[in-house]
C-alpha positions as CSV (number, residue, x, y, z in Angstrom):
1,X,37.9,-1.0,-33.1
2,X,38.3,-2.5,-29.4
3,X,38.7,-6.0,-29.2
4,X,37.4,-8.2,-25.8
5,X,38.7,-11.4,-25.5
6,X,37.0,-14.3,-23.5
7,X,38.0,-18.2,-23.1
8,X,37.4,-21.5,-21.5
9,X,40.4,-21.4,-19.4
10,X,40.2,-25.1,-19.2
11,X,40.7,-25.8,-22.3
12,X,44.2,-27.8,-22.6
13,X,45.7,-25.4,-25.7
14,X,43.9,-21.9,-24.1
15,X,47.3,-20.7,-24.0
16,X,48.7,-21.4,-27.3
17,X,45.6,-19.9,-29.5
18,X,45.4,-16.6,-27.0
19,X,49.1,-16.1,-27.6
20,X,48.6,-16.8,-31.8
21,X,45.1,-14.0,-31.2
22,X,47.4,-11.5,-29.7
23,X,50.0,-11.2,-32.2
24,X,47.0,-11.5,-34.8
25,X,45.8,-8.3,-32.9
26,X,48.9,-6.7,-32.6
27,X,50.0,-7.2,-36.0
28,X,47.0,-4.8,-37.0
29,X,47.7,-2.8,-34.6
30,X,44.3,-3.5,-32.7
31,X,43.8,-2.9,-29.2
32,X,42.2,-5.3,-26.5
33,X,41.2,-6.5,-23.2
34,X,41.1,-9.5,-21.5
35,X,38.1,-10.7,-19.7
36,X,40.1,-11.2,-15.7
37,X,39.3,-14.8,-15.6
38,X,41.5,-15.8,-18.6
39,X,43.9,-13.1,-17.9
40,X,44.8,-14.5,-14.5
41,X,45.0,-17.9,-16.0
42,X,47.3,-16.9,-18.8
43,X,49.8,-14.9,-16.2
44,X,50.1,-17.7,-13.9
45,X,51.8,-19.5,-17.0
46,X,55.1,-19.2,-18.4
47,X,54.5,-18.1,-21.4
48,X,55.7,-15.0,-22.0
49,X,52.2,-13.3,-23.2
50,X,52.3,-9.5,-22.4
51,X,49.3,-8.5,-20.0
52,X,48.9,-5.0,-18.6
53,X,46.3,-4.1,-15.8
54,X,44.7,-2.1,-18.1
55,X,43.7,-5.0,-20.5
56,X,42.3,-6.6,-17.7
57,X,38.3,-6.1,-17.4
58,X,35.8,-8.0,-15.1
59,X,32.6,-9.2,-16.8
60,X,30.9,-6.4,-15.7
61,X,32.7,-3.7,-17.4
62,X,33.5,-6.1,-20.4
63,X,30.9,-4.6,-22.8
64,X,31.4,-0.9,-22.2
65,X,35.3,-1.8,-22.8
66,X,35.0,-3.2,-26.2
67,X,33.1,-3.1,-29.7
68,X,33.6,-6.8,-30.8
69,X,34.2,-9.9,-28.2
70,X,36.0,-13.0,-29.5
71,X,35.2,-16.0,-27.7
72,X,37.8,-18.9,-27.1
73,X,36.2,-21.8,-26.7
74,X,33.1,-24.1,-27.6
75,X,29.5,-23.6,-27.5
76,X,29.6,-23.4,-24.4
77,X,31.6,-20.4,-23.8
78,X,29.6,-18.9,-26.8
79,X,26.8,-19.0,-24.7
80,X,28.7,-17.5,-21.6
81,X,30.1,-14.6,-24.0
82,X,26.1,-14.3,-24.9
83,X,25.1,-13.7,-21.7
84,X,27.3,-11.2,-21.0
85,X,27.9,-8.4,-23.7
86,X,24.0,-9.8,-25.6
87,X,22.2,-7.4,-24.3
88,X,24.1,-4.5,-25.3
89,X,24.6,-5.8,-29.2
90,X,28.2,-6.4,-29.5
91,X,29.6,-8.8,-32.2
92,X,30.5,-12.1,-31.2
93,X,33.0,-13.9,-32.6
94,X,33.5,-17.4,-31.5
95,X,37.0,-19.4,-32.4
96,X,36.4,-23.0,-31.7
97,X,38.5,-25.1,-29.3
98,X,35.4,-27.8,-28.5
99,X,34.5,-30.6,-30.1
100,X,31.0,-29.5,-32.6
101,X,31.0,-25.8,-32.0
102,X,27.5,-25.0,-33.8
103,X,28.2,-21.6,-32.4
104,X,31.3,-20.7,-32.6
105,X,32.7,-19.8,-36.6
106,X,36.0,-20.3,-37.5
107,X,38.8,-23.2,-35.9
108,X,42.1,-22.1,-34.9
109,X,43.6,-22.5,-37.8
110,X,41.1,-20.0,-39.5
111,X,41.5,-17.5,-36.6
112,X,44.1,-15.3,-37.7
113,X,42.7,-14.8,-41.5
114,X,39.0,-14.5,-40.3
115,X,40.7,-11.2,-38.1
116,X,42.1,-10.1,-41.7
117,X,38.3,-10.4,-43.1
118,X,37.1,-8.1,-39.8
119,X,40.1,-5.4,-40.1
120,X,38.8,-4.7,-43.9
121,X,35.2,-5.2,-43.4
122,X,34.3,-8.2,-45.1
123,X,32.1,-9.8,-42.5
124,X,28.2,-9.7,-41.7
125,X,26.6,-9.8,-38.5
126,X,23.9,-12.2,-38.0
127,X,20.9,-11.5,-35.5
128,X,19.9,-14.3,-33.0
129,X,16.9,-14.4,-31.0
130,X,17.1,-14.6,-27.0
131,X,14.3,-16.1,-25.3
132,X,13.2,-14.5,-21.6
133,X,11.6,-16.7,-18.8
134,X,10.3,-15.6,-15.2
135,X,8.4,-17.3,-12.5
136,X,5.6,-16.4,-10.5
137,X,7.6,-17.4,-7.4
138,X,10.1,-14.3,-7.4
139,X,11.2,-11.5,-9.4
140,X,14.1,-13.5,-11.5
141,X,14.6,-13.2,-15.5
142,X,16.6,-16.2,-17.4
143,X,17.8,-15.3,-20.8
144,X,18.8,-17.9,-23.0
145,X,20.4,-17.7,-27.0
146,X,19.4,-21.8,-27.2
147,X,16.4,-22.9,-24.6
148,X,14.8,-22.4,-21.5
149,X,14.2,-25.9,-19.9
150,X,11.4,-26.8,-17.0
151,X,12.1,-30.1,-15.3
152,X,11.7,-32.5,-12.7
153,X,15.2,-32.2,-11.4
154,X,16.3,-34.9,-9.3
155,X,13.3,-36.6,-9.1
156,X,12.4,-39.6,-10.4
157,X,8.8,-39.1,-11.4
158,X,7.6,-37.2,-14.2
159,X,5.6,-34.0,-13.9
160,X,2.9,-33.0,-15.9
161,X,3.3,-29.6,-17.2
162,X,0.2,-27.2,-18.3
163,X,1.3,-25.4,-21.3
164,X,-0.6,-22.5,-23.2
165,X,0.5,-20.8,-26.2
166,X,-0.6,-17.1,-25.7
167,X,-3.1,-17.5,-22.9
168,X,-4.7,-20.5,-24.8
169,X,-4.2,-23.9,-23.7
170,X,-2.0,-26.2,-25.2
171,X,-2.1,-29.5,-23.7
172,X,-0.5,-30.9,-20.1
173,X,2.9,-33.0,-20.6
174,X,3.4,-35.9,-18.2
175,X,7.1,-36.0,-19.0
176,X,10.7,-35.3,-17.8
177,X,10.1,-31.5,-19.2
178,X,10.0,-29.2,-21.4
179,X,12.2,-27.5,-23.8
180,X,11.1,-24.2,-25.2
181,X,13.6,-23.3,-27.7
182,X,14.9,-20.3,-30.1
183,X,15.7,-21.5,-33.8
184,X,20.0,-21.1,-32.9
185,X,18.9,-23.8,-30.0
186,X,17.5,-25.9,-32.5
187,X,20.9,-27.8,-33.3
188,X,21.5,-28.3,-29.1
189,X,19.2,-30.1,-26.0
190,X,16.1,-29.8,-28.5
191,X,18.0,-31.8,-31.4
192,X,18.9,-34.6,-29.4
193,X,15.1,-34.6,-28.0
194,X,13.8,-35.5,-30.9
195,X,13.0,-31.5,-31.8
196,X,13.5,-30.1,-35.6
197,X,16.3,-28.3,-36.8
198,X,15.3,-25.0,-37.5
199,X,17.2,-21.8,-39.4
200,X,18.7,-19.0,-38.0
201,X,16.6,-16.3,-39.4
202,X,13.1,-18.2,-38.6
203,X,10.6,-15.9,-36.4
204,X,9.5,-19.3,-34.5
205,X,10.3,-20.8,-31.2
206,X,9.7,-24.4,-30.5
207,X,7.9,-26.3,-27.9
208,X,9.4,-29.4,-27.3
209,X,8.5,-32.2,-24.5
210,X,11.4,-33.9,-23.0
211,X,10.3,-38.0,-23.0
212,X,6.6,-37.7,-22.6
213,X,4.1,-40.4,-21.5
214,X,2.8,-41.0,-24.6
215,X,3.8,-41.2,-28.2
216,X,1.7,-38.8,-29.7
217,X,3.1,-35.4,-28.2
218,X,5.0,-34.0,-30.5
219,X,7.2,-30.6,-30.9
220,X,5.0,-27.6,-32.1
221,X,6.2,-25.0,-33.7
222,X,5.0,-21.5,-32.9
223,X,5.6,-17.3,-33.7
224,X,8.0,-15.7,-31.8
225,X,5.3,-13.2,-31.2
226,X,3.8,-16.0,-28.6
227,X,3.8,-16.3,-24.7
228,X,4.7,-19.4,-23.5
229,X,3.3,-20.5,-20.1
230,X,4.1,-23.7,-18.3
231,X,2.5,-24.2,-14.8
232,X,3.4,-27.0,-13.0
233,X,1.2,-27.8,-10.0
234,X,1.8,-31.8,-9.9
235,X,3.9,-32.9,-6.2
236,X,7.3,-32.8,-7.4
237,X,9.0,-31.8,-4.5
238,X,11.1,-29.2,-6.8
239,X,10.5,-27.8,-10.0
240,X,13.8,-27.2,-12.0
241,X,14.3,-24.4,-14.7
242,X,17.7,-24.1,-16.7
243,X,18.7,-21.1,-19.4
244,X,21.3,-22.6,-21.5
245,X,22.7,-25.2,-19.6
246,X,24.4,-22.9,-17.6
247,X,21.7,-20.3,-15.2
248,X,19.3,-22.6,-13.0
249,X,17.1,-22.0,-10.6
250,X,14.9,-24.1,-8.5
251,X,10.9,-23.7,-7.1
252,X,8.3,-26.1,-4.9
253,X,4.9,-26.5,-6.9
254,X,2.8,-24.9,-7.6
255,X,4.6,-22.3,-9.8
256,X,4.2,-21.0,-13.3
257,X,7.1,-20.3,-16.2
258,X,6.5,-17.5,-18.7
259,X,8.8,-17.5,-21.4
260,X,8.7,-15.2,-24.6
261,X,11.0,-13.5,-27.1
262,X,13.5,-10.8,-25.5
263,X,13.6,-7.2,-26.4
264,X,16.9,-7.7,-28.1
265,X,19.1,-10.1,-30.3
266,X,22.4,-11.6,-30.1
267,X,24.9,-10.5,-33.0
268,X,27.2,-12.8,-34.3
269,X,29.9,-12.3,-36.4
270,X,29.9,-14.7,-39.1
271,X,31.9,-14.8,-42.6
272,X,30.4,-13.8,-46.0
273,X,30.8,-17.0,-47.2
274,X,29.7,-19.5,-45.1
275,X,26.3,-20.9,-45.3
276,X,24.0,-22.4,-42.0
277,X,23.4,-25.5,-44.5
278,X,27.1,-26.1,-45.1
279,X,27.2,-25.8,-41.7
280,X,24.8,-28.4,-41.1
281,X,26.4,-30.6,-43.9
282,X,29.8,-30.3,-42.0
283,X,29.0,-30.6,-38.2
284,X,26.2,-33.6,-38.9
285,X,28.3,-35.6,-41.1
286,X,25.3,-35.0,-43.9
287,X,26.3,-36.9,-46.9
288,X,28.9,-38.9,-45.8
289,X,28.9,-43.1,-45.5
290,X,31.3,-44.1,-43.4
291,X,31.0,-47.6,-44.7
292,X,33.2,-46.3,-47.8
293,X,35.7,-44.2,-46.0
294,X,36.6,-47.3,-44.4
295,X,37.1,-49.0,-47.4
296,X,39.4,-46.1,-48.6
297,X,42.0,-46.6,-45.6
């Protein structure tokens, strides 16, 4: 097995964890690459870390170079990692450095024993759904493992935004946007827009208005068999449309989104014993009153 490694190189203890991953790797006597952007980043430092030419791949050649990516970092780099080896089905395995990390499955200090699990096969994989959006303005495809969002950018008016689930309509949103979200985006942009948390392995994608003109538009909840269309004809003087917080693109009215499942999952590697509700438990606080953990200081 061939291991990639990819990480937020601004992350203030990058360093320290890649060096602890590389001796992990070593130890077993696994080999790996280093995506070029943290490779440059760790040589510049006086570390120490060994780093051949050969280890160093660009993102482009990343996924023919390795058969499982680990990815140093938060959600965010999670995301990044998704975009780039996705769509040709290599594990991800995410090592959190961030702050909630939703996404990413073991911390630091779990690293080195969660490479153990891998090395004797006592792991699982876990399919995600990606979500694909074009426009009718060009020929561009957004691909997002958490949402595809349509806003007003930096305008201050709201838009209204036709919407129609599989041709038929839906209803036209004067609001801020529109989030249209896979069930692993349930926990991010959707979650804090009043959207519900839905599980992993749910064949579902959520619609979800982003501060609407009026109190009774609500999320819906739809298969992940439907087309999504949002046209937006209203004079904003640009249309905004973001996969993932991190791909954006912008269009001048009128133009029209159409957003649907992608021809192929996200695999993440996740540990036999961990649950998505002790998950939830752990990154949401569930269960906890911090009224009588202050009592117990």
């Amino acid at each position: 097995m061939k291991i990639g490694i990819l990480g937020n190189i601004v992350k203030p203890n990058i360093a320290d964890v890649a060096g602890i991953l590389f001796s992990c790797l070593r130890n077993h006597k696994l080999s790996f690459v280093v995506h070029d952007l943290l490779a440059q980043s760790l040589k510049s430092l006086p570390i120490g870390l060994v780093i051949t030419d050969e280890m160093i791949v660009n993102e482009h050649d990343l996924p023919a170079k390795c058969d499982m990516l680990i990815a140093l970092g938060g959600d965010g780099t999670m995301l990044a990692a998704a975009r780039m080896v996705g769509e040709h089905q290599i594990p991800i395995l995410g090592v959190n450095l961030g702050k909630l990390g939703f996404l990413a499955e073991v911390s630091v200090e779990e690293m080195c024993s969660c490479v153990d699990s891998i090395v004797r096969g006592d792991f699982r994989i876990e399919d995600r759904m990606v979500l694909t959006a074009t426009t009718s303005n060009d020929a561009k495809v957004f691909y997002a493992l958490n949402e595809i969002v349509v806003d007003r950018g930096s305008s201050a008016r709201v838009i209204e935004l036709e919407t129609f689930v599989n041709d038929e309509f839906l209803v036209t949103y004067a609001a801020d946007g529109i989030l249209v979200t896979t069930p692993t985006g349930s926990t991010a942009y959707s979650l804090a827009s009043g959207g519900p948390i839905v599980t992993p392995g749910s064949a579902v994608i959520t619609v979800n208005p982003i501060s609407p003109h009026t109190l009774t538009a609500r999320p819906v909840i739809v298969s992940d068999t439907s087309i999504v269309r949002v046209s937006v004809r209203s004079k904003a003087s640009l249309v905004h449309i973001t996969a993932d917080g991190q791909i954006e693109g912008g269009y001048v009215p009128p133009v029209e989104f159409t957003i649907r499942k992608a021809p192929f999952v996200v695999k993440l590697v996740k540990r036999k014993n961990n649950s998505y509700f002790g998950l939830l438990r752990a990154k949401l606080f569930w269960g906890r009153d911090p009224r009588l953990e202050n009592q117990k200081k």
